[in-house]
N, C-alpha and C positions, 0 to 999 in steps of 0.2 A: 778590407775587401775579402781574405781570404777565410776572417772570420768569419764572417757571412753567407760566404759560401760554403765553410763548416758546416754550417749550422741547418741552412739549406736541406745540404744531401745527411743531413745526421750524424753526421761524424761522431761526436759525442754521444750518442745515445748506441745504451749497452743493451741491444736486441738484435736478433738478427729474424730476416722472415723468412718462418717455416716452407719449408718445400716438401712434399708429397712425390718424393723421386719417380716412382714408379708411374704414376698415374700422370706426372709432367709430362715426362720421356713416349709416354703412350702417344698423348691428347697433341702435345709439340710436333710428334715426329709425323703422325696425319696432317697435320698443320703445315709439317716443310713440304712433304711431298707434294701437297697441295699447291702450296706456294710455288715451287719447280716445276709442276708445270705449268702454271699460271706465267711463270717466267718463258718459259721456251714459247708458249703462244704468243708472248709481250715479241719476244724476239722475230717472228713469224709477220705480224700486225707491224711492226716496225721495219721489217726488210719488202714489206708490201707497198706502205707507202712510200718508198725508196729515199728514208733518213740513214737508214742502215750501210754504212761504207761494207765493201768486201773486206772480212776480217784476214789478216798474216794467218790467222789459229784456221782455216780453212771451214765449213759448215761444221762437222760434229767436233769439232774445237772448240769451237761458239759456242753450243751449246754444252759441253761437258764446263767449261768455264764459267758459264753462268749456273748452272742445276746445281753442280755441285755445294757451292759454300751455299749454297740454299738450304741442302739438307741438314749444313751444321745447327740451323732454328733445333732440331730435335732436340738438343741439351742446352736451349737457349735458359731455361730457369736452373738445370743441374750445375753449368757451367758457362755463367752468364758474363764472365771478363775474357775468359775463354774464346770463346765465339764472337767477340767484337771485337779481341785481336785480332782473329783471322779477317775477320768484315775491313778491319781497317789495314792490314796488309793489301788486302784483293782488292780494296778501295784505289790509295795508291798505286799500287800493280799496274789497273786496270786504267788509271789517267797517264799513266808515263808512257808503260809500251804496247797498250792494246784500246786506244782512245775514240776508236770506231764502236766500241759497241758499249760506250757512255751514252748512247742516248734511250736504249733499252729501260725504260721506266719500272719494272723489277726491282732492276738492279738497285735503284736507290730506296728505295722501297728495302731491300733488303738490308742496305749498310744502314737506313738510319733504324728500324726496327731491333735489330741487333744492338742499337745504341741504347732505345729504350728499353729493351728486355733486362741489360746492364746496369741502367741506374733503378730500376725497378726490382731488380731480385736480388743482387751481389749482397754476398753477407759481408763486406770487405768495402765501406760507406769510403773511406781515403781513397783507396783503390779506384772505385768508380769513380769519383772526382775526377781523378790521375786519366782515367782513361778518357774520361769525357773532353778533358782539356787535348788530349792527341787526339780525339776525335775532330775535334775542333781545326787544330793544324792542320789532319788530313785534308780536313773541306778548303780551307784556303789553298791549299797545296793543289786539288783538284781543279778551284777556279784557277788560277797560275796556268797550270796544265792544260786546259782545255779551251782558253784563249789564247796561250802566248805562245805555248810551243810548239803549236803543231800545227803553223802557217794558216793560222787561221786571220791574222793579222790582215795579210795582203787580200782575201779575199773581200776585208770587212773594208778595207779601204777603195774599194772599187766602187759600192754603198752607195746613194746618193742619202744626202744629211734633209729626212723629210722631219725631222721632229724638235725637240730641244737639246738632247743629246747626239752627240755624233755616232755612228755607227760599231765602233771599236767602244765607245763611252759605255753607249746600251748595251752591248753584248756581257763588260763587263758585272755590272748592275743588274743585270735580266739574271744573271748565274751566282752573283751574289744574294740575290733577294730568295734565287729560289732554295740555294744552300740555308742560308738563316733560317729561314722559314722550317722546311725539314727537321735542321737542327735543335732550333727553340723548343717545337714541337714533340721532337723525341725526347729531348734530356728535362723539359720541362715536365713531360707529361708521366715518365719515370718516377721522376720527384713525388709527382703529387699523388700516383701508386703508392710508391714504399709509403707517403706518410698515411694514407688510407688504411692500411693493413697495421701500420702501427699504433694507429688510433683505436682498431677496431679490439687487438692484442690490450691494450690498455682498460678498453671497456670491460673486455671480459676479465682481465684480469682486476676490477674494480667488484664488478659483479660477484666476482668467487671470493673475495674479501669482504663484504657485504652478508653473500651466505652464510661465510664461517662465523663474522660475528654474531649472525641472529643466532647462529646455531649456538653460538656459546654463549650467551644470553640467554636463552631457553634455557640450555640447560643447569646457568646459575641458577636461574629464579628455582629451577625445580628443587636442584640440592638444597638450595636455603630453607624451601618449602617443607621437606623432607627430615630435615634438620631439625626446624620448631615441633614438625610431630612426633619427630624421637626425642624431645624434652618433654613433650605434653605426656608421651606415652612412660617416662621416667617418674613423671611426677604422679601420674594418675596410676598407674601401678605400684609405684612403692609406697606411695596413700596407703593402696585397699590393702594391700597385703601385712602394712604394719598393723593395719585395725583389725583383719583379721587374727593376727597373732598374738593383739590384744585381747579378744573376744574367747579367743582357744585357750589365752592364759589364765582368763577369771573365768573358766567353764570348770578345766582342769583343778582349780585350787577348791572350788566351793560341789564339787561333785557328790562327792560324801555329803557334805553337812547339809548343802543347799540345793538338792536336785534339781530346782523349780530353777534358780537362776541359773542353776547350768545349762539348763535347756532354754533359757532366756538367750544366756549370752551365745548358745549356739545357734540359734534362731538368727541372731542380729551377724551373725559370723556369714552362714548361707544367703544371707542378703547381701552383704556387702561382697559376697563373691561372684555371686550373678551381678551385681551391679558391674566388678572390675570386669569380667566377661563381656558384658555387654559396652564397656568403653575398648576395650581393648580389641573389639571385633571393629568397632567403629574406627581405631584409629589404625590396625593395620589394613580397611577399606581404603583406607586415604592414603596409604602407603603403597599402593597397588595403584597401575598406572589409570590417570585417570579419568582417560576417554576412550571409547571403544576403538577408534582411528587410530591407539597409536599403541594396541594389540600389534602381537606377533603376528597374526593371521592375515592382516590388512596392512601393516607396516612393518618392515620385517622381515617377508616371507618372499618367496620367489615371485608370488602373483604380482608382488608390487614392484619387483624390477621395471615393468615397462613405466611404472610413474617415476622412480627413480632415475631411469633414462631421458624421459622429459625436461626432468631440472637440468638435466647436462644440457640439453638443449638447446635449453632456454640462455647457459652461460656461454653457447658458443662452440660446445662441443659436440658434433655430429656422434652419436654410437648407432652401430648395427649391431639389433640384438638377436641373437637365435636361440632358440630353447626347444628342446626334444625331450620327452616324458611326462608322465601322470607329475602335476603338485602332490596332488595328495597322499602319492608315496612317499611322501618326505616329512620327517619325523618335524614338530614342530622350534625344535631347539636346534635340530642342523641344517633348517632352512634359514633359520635367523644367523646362524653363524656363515652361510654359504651368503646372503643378503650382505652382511657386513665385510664381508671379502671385496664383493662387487664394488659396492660405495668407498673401502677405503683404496683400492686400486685405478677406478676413473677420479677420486681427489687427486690422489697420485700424479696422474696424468697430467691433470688441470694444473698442478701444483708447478711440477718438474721438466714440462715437456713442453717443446712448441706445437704438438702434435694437435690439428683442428679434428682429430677423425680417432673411434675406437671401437672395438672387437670388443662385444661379452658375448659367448655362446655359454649355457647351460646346457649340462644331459644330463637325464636321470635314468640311470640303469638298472638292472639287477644283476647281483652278483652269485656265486652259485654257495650253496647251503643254506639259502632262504634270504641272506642280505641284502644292502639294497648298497648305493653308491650316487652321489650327486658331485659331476663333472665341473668345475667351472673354469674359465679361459677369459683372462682379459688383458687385450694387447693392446698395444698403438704405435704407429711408424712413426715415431719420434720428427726431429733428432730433440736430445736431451735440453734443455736449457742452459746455459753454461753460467748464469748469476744464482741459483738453488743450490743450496747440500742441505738435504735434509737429515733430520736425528736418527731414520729409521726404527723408529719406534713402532708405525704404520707397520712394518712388515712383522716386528716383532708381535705386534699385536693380532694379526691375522694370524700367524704361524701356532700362536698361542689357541685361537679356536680349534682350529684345524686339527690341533693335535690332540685337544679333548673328545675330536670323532674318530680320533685311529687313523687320520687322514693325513695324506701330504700337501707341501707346501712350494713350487719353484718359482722363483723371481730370476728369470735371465732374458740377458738382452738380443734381439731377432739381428738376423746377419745383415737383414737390409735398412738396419734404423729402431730406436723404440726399446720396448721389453713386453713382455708375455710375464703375466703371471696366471702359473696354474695348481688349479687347487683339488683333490678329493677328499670328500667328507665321507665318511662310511657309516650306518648305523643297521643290527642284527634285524631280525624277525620281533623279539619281545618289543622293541623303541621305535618300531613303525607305527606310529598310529600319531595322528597328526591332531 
C-alpha cells in the first residue's frame, strides 16, 4: 500500500517543479486577498441566514480569524507544507474551541485548497504525503468534533427518524461524505497537477534531446563531408603539382639543346596549372558553407535571434527578447560571436535549469573614438536543477569569443534564483563594416 502511494505522489522521481517566486507571490497574494474577502462576505451570508452561532471571538474576531490564515494562500506555491501546517493547525483549532464558525463555507474552501496547493507544488513528494495523511486525521478529528462534542448529540436526538438512517446516523455520514469528497478532490487533484507538469518537463526535456541530436548529426554529416573534400583536394593538388614539376624539370634540362620542347613542356606545365586552379577553386566552393541560409548574415547574426528564440519556444522555453540599435553597425564576425553567446547561454538554461521563462536583451552602442560595442544579457529565474553538472566547456567557449573582440565575459547567479550572463563584444572604426 505504501508503495503505491509512493509512487502516487512521486516519491521516487528526482524532479522537483519549478516555481517562478516572484510572479507566484504576486498572482497568489491577489488571489488571497480575494479570497479574504470572499470569506468575510461567506461570513456575513452565513450569519444572515442565521446558521452562524454568536462566536466567544466577538464580531472582528470572527473575522480577523477567518481573513487572516486566508492570506497565508500568498506563499501557497513558495511555501506550500508551510501553509497547510498552518491550514491544519487552524483546522483543528477551529473544530475544538471555536466550532460556531465551522459552518462558514470559506473556511473549508480554504483548509482543503491549501491541501491541494501542497500536494501540487512541494518540492519535498515524502513530505506531502506525510502531510496529506495529517490532513487526513485532521478531518476525522473535525467529524468527531463537530458531532460529538459539542452537544450536538442531544439536539439530533430530539429528531424524528423520517428516513433510513437515524438522525445522529445521518449527521454523521452527511459530514463524513462531505469531508471525503473535499479531501479526495483536493489531494487527488494535487496529484494529478504535479504529474501534469512533470510530464510536460519530460516532453521538453525529450524535445531538447532530440534537437541536440539533430544538431549533432548535422554536423557529423557536414565534417565527414568536409573531410572527403580535403582528400579530394590532397589528391587533386598534389597530382597537378607533381606534373607540373615534371613539366618545369624536362623544360629546365632540354632548354639549351631543345628550345622547342622546352617551350612544349612549358606549354603542358601552364595547362595543367590552370587546370589545378580551376579544381581547386571548385573544391574550396564546396568547402564554404553551402547554402545561403546558413550565412553569417541570415544565420548567425543578431537579425536571426528572433528565429533563434522561436526554437526555444517551441521546446518550452518562454524568452523575452529586447534589442536596441542599428544591426548593421555590427561587424559581421562579432555579431556571429554575440549570436553564439545567446544560443549557448538559453542551452544553458534549457540544460541546467528548471527555469520555463528567460531574459535576452541586446544593445548596440557607440563608444567614444569612433568604436562601437554590442551589449548582450541573458538571464533566467532559475532555480538550478540539482541532477546536471556540467563540464563548463559552454562558458569556456563563449569567454573564448568574447575575448577575440576585446570584450568581457560574466556568468553570475541573480540574488532571487537563476544566473545572468553578460557579455560585451567591442569592435574599432576600420572592422565596422558588416
Amino acid at each position: 500500500m505504501l508503495h503505491h502511494l509512493y509512487r502516487l505522489y512521486g516519491v521516487d522521481q528526482d524532479w522537483v517543479r519549478p516555481v517562478r517566486r516572484r510572479y507566484a507571490v504576486r498572482v497568489d497574494g491577489l488571489f488571497a486577498v480575494a479570497l479574504a474577502f470572499g470569506a468575510l462576505v461567506s461570513v456575513e451570508t452565513t450569519r444572515s441566514l442565521g446558521t452562524l452561532a454568536p462566536s466567544t471571538l466577538g464580531e472582528v474576531g470572527t473575522y480577523l480569524w477567518i481573513a487572516l490564515p486566508v492570506l497565508t494562500l500568498a506563499v501557497r506555491r513558495v511555501l506550500p507544507l508551510t501553509v497547510l501546517g498552518i491550514a491544519v493547525a487552524h483546522y483543528l483549532t477551529t473544530a475544538v474551541f471555536v466550532p460556531e464558525v465551522s459552518p462558514v463555507f470559506a473556511l473549508q474552501v480554504y483548509y482543503f485548497f491549501t491541501l491541494f496547493s501542497a500536494v501540487a507544488w512541494s518540492a519535498h513528494r515524502r513530505a506531502a504525503l506525510a502531510m496529506t495523511g495529517v490532513m487526513a486525521g485532521a478531518s476525522v478529528l473535525w467529524v468527531v468534533a463537530e458531532v460529538l462534542l459539542h452537544d450536538v448529540l442531544d439536539a439530533l436526538a430530539l429528531l424524528p427518524e423520517l428516513g433510513l438512517f437515524s438522525p445522529t446516523a445521518a449527521a454523521l455520514v452527511q459530514a463524513a461524505i462531505s469531508v471525503t469528497t473535499f479531501f479526495l478532490a483536493s489531494s487527488l487533484g494535487g496529484v494529478a497537477t504535479w504529474w501534469s507538469a512533470r510530464r510536460e518537463a519530460q516532453a521538453r526535456e525529450r524535445g531538447l534531446t532530440i534537437a541536440e541530436q539533430a544538431d549533432r548529426l548535422r554536423h557529423r554529416s557536414v565534417t565527414e563531408e568536409r573531410l572527403r573534400i580535403a582528400r579530394e583536394l590532397h589528391d587533386v593538388v598534389g597530382h597537378h603539382i607533381a606534373l607540373i614539376g615534371i613539366q618545369t624539370g624536362a623544360a629546365r634540362a632540354v632548354l639549351s639543346s631543345a628550345p622547342d620542347e622546352a617551350a612544349t613542356a612549358m606549354r603542358h606545365a601552364e595547362e595543367i596549372s590552370r587546370t589545378a586552379t580551376r579544381d581547386l577553386r571548385l573544391l574550396l566552393n564546396a568547402l564554404r558553407v553551402q547554402h545561403d541560409d546558413d550565412a553569417v548574415p541570415s544565420n548567425g547574426s543578431l537579425r536571426s535571434v528572433p528565429d533563434l528564440v522561436a526554437t526555444y519556444d517551441a521546446l518550452g522555453l518562454s524568452v523575452d527578447h529586447h534589442h536596441e540599435g542599428p544591426h548593421d553597425a555590427v561587424p559581421a564576425a562579432v555579431a556571429l560571436s554575440a549570436f553564439r553567446v545567446i544560443q549557448e547561454s538559453l542551452t544553458n538554461v534549457c540544460r541546467h535549469s528548471e527555469a520555463t521563462t528567460a531574459e535576452v536583451d541586446v544593445t548596440i552602442v557607440d563608444k567614444p573614438g569612433g568604436a562601437g560595442a554590442v551589449r548582450v544579457r541573458v538571464g533566467d529565474p532559475g532555480p538550478a536543477r540539482g541532477d546536471t553538472s556540467g563540464s563548463r566547456m559552454g562558458i569556456v567557449g563563449m569567454r573564448e569569443r568574447v575575448t577575440l573582440h576585446g570584450g568581457s565575459l560574466e556568468v553570475t547567479p541573480r540574488d532571487e534564483g537563476g544566473f545572468v550572463v553578460a557579455a560585451e563584444l567591442t569592435w574599432d572604426t576600420s572592422a565596422a563594416t558588416t
